[in-house]
N, C-alpha and C positions, 0 to 999 in steps of 0.2 A: 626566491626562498630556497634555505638550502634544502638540499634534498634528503630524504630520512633513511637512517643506515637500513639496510636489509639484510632480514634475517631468514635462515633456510625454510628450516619449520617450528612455530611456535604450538606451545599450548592451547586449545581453542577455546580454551576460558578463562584466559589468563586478565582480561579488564577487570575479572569479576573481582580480582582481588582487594580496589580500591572501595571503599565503604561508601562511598557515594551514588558510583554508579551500580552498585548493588539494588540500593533501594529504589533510585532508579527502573532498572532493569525489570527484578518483579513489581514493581508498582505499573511498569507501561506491561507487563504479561496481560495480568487483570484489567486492564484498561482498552488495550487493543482488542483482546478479547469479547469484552462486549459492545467493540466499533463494530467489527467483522458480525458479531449478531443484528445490530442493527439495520449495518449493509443489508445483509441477505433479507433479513426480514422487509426494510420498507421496497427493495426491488421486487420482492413477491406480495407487496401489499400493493405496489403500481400497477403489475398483470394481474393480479388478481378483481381490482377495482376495474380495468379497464380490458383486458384480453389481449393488447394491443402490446407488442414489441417496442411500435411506433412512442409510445408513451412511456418506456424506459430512454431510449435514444433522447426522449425533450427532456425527461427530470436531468439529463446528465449534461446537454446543453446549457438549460438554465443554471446549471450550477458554474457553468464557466464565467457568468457576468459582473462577482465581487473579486475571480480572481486574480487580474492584474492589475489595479489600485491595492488589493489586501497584500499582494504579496511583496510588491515592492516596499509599499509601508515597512511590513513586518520585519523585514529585513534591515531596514535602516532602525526600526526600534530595536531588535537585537543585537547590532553594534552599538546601540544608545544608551539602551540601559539594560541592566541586572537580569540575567536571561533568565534566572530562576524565578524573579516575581512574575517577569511576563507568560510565563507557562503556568505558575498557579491561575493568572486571570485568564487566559485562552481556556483551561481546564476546568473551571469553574462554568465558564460561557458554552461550553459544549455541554457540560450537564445539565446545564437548566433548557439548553433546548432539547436534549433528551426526553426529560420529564414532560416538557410542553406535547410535543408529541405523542408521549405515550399516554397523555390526558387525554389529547385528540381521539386516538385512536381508541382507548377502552370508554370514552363516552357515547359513541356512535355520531360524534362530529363530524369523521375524517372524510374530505374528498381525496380526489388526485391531485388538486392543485395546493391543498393545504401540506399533501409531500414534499409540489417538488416548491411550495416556500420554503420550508425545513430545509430544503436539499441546500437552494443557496443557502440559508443562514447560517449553515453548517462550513460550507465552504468558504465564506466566509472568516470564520473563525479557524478553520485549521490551516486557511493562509496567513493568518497572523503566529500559531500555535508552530509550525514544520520550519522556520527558519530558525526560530528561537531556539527547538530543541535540538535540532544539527547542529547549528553550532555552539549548543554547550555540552556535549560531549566532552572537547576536547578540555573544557573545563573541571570535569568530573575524574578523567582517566588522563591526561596530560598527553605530548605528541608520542611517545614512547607504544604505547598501547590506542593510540586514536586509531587505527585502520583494522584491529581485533575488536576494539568497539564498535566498529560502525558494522563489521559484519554479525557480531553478535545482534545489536539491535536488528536486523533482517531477522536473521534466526526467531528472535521474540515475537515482530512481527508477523511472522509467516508461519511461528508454532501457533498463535493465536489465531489463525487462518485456519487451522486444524481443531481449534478447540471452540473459536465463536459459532462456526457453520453449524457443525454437529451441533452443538448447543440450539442455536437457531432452528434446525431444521424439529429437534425433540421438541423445543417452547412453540415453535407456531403451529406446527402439527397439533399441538397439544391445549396449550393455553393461548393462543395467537398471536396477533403481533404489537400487541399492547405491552405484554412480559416482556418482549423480546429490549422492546423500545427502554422499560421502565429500567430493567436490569441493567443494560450500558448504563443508563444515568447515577445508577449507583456505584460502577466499576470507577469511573472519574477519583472516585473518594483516593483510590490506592494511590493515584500519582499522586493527589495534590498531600497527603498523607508524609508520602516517601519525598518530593521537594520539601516541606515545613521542616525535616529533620534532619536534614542534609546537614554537612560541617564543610562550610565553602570558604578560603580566605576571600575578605572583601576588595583588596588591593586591583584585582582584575576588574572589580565593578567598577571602582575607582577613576582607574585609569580612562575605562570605557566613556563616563562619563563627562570626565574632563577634555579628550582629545577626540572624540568620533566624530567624522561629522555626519550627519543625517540626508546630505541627498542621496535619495531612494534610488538615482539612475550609478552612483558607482557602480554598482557590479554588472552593469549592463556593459560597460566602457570598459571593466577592468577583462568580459568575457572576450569582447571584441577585438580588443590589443593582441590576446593569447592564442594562438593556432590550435594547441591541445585544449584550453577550456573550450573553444566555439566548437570544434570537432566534439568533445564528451556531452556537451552539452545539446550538441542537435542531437548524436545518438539516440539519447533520451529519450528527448522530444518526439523524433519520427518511433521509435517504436514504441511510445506509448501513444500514438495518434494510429498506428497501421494495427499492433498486434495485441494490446491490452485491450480495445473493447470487446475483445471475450467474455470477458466476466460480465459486463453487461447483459449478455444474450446466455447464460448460462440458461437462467431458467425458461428460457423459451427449448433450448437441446432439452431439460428435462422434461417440459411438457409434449414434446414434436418429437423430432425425431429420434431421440434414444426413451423414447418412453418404454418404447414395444420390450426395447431389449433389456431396460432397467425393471419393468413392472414385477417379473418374477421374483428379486434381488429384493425387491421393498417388501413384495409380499411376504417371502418370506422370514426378513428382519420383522417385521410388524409379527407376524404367527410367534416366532419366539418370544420377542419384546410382550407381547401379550398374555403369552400362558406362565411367563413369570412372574413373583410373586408383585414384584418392582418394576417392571417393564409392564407387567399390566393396569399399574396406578397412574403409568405415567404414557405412554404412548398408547394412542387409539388411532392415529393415521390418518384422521380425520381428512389431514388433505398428502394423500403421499406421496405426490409427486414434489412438494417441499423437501420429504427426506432425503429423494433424488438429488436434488436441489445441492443439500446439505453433502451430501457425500461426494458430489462433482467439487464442489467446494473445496473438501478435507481433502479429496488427492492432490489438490493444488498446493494446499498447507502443508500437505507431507513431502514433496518435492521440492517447496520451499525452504525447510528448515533442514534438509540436507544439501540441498544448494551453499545455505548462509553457512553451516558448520563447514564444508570444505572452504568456502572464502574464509572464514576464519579461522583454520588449519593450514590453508598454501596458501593465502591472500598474501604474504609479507617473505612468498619464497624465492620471488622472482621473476620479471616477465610477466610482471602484473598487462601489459598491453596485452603479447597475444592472448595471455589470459580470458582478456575481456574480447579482443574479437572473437573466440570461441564459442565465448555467450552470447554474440550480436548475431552469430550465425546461427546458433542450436536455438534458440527463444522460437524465431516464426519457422525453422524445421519442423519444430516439434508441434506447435500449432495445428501447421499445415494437417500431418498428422493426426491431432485431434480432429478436425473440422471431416475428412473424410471418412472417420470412422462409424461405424454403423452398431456394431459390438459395446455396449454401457461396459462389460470387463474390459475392453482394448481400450477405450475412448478413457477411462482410470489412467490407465496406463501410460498413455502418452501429456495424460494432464499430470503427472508426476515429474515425466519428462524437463514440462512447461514450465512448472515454478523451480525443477532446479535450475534451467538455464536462463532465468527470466532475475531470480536471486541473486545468480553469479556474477548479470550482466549487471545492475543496478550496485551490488556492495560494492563492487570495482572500482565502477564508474565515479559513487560516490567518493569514494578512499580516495582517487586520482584526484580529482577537484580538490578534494580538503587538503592533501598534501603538496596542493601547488598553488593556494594560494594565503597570503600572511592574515594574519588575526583581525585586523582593523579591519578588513573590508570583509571579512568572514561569511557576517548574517549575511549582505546583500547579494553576496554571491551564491550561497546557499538559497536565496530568495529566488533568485532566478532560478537556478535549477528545479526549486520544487515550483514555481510559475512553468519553466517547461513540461516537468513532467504531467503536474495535474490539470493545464490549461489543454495540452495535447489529449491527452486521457478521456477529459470529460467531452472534446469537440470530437473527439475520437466514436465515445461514444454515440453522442449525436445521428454522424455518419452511419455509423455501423446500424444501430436505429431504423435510420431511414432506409438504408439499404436492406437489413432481414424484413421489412415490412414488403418490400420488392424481390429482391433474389430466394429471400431464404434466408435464416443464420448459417447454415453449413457452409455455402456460399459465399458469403458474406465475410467470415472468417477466415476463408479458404485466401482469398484473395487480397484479403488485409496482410495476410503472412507471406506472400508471396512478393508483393510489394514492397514489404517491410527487409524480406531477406536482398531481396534487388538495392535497395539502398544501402545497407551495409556493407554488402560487396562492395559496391564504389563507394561510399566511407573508408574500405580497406586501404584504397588507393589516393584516393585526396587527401587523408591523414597520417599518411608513413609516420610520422613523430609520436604518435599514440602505440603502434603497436610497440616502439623502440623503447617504452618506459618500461624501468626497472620495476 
């Protein structure tokens, strides 16, 4: 495929300007938004229900067993047919198991096992949902602005990492995690909202129709052929299997080990939230190590969305490779870094670090794949990458699981980044063609 002109520095909202992916854009804000609520909430309704680490590590296991049949699928239905109906139906199917959920939970139905059902069912459906919608971007904003889109989408994503936690951690402190559940189910509404109004030529549906074919193993063969896809693509894969089960074991750091040094920090967010006139209607702390919870969360989200802003500021300025080895380095440094910290102010700080490098690595990563391979085999390719990343992620989690239930999280993470940094290095060296990309 040919290769796309580069430009020094562009505008870092320059996608915005297409009306499609507008409504797009804020529609997935409000949507992710109350993904990220959910997240937090049913990971703090698993320890909460059970005390056990060990029992986040298995909901994130079980969630790996729909996703290499979902995603291969998905994939081939996204070169198949019309990516915008298949994202109303996937967005549709995630809100109704929202709601299913949040029945569960504000009846006094809920076990643990009825989570980690919901967990697969979920995964599931967002292995059908994350092939579709990557590859219709380029539908929305054309190749011109495809690589300021895909960073901007991070940005959206990981500004809603700032806004669902906080959100989360006020709703389940507050009203529990029933709200938390009920409210995602209802954020759905904006996507499918903002797809129903779109103004798309159908000519591409068209085409997609008449000439795709649908074996699910293309983009497996298309990754394998290529030296840079198999190199971007294990990146991926290893450091969402070594350094993303972080988030996992958050809320074990906020009940453990940075409690001591968080507790003061809650407390006295709860004393103002309280003696105000509005912060006393709504937070009572009931459980405040959630709020912890919530604000290990939002520094993440805040590092993130300046991560995604500078990818989409110098994403398209050049030297997008070293680029990206910068971020396959800084991601498990900065980890590292959090996991030794004892300080709840330091431990912020270096999880700021974490989603800018974690951001940088991922839009890159993406952009490189999407700008190197043609449209026909798009979805399946895209399919596999998000098979890598969230089949890695969730077995990630697993591990990581079963190891804070043994070592410790601090531990646990410590060693995940360590690992994960050791592979990149040699990545640096088995892939020379990665870093040499413009």
């Amino acid at each position: 495929m040919p290769a796309m002109s580069i430009r020094r520095v562009h505008h870092p909202f320059r996608a915005l300007r297409h009306w499609n992916y507008r409504l797009y854009f804020f529609g997935q804000l409000i949507s992710l938004s109350g993904t990220w609520m959910q997240t937090i909430a049913q990971n703090w309704l698993v320890y909460r229900l059970t005390g056990s680490p060990v029992s986040l590590g298995v909901m994130n296991g079980l969630s790996v067993l729909p996703l290499l049949p979902m995603a291969l699928f998905g994939g081939s239905l996204a070169d198949r047919f019309p990516r915008r109906w298949l994202i109303v139906i996937t967005q549709s199917l995630m809100m109704g198991q929202a709601f299913l959920l949040a029945w569960l939970t504000w009846s006094g139905r809920i076990q643990v096992w009825h989570v980690w059902a919901m967990a697969m069912l979920l995964a599931a459906f967002q292995m059908l949902d994350v092939p579709a919608r990557q590859a219709f971007v380029v539908e929305m904003v054309g190749e011109e602005d495809l690589g300021n889109a895909i960073a901007l989408n991070s940005s959206l994503f990981n500004f809603a990492r700032i806004i669902g936690p906080s959100l989360a951690g006020l709703v389940v402190a507050t009203l529990g995690e029933a709200m938390a559940f009920f409210l995602n189910g209802l954020s759905f509404l904006a996507v499918i909202i903002g797809l129903l109004a779109m103004r798309l030529p159908s000519s591409a549906a068209r085409r997609r129709l008449s000439g795709a074919s649908m074996d699910p193993l293309a983009g497996l063969v298309r990754i394998r052929s290529d030296a840079i896809l198999l190199g971007l693509v294990s990146m991926v894969g290893v450091s969402a299997f070594l350094s993303m089960p972080y988030t996992t074991l958050l809320p074990v750091f906020a009940r453990t080990s940075l409690w001591n040094s968080a507790a003061p920090v809650v407390e006295t967010l709860c004393r103002v939230a309280e003696g105000s006139r509005l912060g006393g209607a709504l937070l009572s702390c009931v459980q405040p190590e959630a709020v912890a919870y919530g604000l290990m969360m939002g520094a993440v989200g805040v590092g993130a969305v300046t991560g995604a802003l500078l990818a989409a500021t110098y994403g398209d300025a050049g030297g997008r490779g070293r680029m990206l080895t910068w971020g396959n380095m800084g991601f498990p440094v900065a980890l590292l870094g959090f996991s030794l910290s004892r300080s709840f102010f330091i431990a912020l700080i270096f999880l700021v670090l974490t989603g800018i490098a974690f951001v940088w690595q991922n839009a890159l990563a993406n952009t490189l794949i999407q700008t190197h391979v043609e449209d026909s085999v798009r979805g399946r390719v895209m399919g596999v990458y998000t098979l890598s990343f969230q089949l890695m992620m969730r077995l990630g989690g697993l591990q990581a699981g079963l190891m804070a239930g043994w070592l410790g999280a601090p531990a646990t993470v410590a060693l995940g980044a360590i690992a994960s940094l050791s592979y990149m290095l040699w990545a640096h060296q088995r892939y020379p063609e990665i870093r040499r990309l413009p």
